[in-house]
OpenMM code with the backbone's topology and positions (N, CA, C; nanometers):
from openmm import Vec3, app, unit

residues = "UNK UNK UNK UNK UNK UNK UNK UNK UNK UNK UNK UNK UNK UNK UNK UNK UNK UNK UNK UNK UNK UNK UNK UNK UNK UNK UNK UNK UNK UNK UNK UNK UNK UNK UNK UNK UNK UNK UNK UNK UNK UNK UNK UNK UNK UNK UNK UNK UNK UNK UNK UNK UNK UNK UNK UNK UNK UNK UNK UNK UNK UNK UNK UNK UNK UNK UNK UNK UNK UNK UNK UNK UNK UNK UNK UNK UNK UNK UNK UNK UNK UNK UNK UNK UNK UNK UNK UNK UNK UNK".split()
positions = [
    Vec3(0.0810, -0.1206, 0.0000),
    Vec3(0.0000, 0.0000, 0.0000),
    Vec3(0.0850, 0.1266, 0.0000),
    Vec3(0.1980, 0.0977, 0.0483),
    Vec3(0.2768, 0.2518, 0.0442),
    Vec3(0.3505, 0.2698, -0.0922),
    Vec3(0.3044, 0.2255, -0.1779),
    Vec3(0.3196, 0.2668, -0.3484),
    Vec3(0.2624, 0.3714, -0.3657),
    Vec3(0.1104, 0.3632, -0.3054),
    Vec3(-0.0018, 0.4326, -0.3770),
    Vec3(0.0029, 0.6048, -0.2760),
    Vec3(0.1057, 0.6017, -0.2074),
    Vec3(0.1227, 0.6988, -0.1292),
    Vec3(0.2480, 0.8450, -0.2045),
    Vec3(0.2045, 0.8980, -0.2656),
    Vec3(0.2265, 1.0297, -0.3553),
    Vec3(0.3771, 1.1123, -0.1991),
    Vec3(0.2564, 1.1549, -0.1069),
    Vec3(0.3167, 1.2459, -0.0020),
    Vec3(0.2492, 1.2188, 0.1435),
    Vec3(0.3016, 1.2039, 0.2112),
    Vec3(0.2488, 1.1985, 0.4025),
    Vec3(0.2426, 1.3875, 0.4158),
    Vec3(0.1371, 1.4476, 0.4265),
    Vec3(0.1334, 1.5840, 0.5002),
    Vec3(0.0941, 1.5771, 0.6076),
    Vec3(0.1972, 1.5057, 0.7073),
    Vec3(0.1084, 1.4822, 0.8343),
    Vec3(0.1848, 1.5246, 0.9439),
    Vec3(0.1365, 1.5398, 1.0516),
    Vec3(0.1971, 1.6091, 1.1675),
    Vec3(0.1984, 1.4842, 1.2862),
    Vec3(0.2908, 1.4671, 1.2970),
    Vec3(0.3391, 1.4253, 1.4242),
    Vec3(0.2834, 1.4331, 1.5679),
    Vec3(0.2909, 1.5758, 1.5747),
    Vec3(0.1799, 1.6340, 1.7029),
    Vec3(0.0713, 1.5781, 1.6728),
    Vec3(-0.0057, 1.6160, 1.5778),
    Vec3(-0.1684, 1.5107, 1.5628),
    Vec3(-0.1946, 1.4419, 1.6030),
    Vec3(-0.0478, 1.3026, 1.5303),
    Vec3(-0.1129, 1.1896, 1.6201),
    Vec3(-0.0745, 1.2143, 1.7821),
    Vec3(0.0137, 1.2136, 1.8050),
    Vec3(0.0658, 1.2395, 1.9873),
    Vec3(-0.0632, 1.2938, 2.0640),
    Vec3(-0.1126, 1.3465, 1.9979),
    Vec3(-0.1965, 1.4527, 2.0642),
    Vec3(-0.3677, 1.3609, 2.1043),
    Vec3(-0.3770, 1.2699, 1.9497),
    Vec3(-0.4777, 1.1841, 2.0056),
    Vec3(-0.4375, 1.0814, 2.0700),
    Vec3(-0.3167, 1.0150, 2.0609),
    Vec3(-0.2986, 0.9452, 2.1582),
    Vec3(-0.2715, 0.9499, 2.2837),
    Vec3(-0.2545, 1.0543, 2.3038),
    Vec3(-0.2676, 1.1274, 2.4492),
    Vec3(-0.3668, 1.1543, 2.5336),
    Vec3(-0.4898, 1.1648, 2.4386),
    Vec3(-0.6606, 1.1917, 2.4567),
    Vec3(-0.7175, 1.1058, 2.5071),
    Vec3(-0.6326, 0.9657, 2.3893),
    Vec3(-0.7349, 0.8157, 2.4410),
    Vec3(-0.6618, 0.7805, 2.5398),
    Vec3(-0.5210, 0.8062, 2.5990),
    Vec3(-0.4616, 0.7481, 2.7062),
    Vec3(-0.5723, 0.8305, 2.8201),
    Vec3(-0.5804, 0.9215, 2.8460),
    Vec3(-0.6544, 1.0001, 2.9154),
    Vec3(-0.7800, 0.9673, 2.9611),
    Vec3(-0.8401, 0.9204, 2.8511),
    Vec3(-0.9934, 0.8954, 2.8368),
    Vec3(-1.0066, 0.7514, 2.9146),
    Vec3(-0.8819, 0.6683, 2.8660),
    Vec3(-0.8519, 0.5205, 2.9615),
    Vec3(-0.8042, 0.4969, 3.0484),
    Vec3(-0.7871, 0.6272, 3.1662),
    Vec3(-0.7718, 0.6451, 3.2770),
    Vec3(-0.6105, 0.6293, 3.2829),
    Vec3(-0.5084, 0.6652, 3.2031),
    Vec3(-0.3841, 0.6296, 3.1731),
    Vec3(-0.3229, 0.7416, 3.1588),
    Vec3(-0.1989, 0.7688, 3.2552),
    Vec3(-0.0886, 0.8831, 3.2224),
    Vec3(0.0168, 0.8795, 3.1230),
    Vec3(0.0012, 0.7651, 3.0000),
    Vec3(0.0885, 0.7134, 2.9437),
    Vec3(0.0311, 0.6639, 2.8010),
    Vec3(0.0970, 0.6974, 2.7279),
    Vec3(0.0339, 0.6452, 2.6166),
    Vec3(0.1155, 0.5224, 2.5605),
    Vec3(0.0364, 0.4000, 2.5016),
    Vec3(0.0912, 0.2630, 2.4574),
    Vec3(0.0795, 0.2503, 2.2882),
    Vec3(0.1993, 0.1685, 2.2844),
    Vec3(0.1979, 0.1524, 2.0752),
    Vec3(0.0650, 0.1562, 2.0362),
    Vec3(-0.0393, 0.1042, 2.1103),
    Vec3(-0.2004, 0.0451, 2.0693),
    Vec3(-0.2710, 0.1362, 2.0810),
    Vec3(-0.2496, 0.2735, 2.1404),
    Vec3(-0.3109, 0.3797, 2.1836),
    Vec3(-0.2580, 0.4761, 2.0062),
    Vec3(-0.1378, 0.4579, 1.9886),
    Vec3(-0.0937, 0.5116, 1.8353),
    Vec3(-0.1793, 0.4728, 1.7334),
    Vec3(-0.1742, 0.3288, 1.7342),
    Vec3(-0.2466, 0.2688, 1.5923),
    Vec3(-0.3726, 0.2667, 1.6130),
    Vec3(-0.4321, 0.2705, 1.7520),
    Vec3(-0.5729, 0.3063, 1.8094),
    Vec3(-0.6073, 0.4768, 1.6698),
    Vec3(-0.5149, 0.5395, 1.6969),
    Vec3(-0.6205, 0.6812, 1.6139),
    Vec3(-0.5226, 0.7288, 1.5227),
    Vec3(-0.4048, 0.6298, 1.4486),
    Vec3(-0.3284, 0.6865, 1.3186),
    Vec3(-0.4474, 0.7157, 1.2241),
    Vec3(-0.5208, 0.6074, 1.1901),
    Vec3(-0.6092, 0.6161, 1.0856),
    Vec3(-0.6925, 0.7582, 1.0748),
    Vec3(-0.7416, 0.7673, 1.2115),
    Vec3(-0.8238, 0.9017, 1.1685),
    Vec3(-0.7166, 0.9783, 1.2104),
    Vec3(-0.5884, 1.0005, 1.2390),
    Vec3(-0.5269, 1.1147, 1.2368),
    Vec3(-0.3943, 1.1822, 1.1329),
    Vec3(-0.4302, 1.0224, 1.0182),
    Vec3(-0.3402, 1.0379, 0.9168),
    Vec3(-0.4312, 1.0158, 0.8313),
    Vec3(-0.4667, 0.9419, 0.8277),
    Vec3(-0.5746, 0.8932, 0.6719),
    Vec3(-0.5953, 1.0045, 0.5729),
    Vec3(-0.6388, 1.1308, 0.6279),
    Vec3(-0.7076, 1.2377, 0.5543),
    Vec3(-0.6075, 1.2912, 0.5009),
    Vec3(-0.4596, 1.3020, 0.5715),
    Vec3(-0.3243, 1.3606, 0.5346),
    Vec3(-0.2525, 1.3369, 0.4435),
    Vec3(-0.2659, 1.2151, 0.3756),
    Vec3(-0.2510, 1.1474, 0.2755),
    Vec3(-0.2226, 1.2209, 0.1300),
    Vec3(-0.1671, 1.2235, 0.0510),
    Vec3(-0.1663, 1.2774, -0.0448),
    Vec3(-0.1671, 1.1752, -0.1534),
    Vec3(-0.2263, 1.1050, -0.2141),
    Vec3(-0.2468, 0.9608, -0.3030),
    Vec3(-0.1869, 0.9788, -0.4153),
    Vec3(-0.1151, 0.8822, -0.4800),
    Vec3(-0.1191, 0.8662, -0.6334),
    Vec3(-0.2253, 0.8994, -0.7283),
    Vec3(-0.2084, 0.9069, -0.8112),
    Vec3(-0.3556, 0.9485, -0.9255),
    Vec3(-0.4339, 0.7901, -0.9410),
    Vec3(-0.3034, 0.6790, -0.9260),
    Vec3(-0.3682, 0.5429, -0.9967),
    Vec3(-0.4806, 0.4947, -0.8743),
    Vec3(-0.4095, 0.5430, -0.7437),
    Vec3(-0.4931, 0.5258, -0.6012),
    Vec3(-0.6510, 0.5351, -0.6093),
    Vec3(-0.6735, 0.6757, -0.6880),
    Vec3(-0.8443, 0.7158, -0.6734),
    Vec3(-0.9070, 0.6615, -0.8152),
    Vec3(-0.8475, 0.6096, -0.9352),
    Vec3(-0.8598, 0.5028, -1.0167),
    Vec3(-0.9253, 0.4269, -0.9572),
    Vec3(-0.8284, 0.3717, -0.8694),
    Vec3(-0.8417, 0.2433, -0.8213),
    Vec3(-0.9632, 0.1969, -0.7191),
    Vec3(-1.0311, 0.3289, -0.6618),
    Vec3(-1.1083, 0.4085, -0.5328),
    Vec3(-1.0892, 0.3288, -0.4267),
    Vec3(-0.9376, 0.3701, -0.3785),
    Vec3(-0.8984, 0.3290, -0.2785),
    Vec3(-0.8730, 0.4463, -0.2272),
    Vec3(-0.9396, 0.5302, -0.1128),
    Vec3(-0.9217, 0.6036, 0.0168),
    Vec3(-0.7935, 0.6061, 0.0637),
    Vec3(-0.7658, 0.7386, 0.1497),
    Vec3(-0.6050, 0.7385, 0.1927),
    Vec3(-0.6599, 0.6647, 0.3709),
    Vec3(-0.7884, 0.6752, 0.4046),
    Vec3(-0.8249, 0.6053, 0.5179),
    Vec3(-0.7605, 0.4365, 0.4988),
    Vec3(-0.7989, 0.3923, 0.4095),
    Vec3(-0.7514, 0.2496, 0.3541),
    Vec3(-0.6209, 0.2683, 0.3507),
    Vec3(-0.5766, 0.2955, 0.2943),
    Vec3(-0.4039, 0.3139, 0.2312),
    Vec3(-0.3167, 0.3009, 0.3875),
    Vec3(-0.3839, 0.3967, 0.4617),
    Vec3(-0.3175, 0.4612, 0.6240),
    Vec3(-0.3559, 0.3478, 0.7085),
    Vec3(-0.4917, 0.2461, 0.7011),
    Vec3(-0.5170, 0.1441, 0.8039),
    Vec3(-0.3991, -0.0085, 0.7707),
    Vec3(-0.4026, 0.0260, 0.6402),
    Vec3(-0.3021, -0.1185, 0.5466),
    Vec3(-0.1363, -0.0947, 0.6023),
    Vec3(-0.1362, 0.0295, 0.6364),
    Vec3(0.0494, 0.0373, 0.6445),
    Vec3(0.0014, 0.0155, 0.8017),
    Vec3(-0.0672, 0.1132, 0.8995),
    Vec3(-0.0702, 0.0606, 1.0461),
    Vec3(-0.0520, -0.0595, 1.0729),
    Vec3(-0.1640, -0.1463, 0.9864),
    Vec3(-0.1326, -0.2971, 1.0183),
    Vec3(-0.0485, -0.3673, 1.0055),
    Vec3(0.0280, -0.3378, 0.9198),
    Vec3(0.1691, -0.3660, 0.8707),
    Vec3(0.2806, -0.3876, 0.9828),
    Vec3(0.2472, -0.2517, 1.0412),
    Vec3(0.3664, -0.2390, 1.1398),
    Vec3(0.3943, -0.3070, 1.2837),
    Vec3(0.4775, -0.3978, 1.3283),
    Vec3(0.4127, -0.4755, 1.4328),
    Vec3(0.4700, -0.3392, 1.5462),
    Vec3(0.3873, -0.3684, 1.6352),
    Vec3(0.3851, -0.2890, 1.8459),
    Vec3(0.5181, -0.3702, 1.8424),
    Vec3(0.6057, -0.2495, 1.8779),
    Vec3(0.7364, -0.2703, 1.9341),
    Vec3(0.7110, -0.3594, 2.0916),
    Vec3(0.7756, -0.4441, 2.1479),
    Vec3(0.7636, -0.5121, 2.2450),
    Vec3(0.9377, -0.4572, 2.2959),
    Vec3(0.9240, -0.3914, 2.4050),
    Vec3(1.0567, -0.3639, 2.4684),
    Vec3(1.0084, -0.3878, 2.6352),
    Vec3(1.1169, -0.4267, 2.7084),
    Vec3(1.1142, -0.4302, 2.8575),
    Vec3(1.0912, -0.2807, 2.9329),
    Vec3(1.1285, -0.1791, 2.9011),
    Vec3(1.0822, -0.0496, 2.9419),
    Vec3(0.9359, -0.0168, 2.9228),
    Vec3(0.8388, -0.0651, 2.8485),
    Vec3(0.7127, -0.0538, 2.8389),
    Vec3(0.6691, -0.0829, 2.9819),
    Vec3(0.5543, -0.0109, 3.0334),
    Vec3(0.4700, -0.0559, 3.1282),
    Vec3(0.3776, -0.1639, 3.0836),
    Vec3(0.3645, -0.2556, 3.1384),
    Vec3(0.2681, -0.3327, 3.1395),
    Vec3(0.1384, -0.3400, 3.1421),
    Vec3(0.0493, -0.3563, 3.0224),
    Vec3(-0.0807, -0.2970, 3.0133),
    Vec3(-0.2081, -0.3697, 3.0195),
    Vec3(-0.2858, -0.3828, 3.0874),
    Vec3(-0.3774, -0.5455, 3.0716),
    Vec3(-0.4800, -0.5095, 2.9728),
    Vec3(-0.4717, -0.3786, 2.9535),
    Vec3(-0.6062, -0.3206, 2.8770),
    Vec3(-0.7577, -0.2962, 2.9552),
    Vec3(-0.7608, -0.2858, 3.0940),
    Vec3(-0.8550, -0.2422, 3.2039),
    Vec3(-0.8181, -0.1124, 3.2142),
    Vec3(-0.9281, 0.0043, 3.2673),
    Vec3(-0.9384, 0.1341, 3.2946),
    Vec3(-0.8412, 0.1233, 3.4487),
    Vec3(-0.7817, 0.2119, 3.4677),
    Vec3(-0.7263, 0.2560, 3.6142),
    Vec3(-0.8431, 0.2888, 3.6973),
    Vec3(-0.7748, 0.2457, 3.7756),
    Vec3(-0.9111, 0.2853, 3.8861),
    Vec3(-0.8495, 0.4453, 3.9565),
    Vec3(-0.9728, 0.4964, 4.0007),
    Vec3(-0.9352, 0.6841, 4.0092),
    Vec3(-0.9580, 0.6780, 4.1775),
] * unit.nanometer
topology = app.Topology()
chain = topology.addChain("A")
for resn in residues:
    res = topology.addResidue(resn, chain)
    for name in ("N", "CA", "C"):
        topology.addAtom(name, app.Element.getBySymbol(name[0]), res)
């Protein structure tokens, strides 16, 4: 899928910024790889700048942006906190 990708006009902060939201929202001071690929899509998808053969093809930069996320495996390092995927309790 990253053929059909012309230009990335995307900001960095964007995503950080929603993944920071949903860490928040999940009772979490920390944001996790899954919390990234949790809102790349809607925070890159639109940023996208496609090939011409891409909208030929009517393939979306939403598509294009969910196909490379998946792609990419969650780094697994020992410095990660350990996450069970339950809300914190407040």
């Amino acid at each position: 899928m990253i053929r059909f990708i012309r230009l990335l006009a995307a900001s960095v902060g964007a995503l950080l910024t929603c993944a920071r939201a949903l860490a928040v929202i999940d009772g979490r001071d920390f944001v996790t790889p899954d919390d990234v690929k949790a809102v790349a899509v809607a925070a890159l998808g639109h940023r996208l700048v496609l090939r011409p053969e891409t909208y030929l093809r009517r393939i979306s930069g939403d598509e294009v942006a969910r196909a490379v996320i998946e792609a990419i495996p969650v780094p697994a390092t020992a410095a990660m906190p350990v996450y069970d995927g339950r809300r914190a309790e407040r």
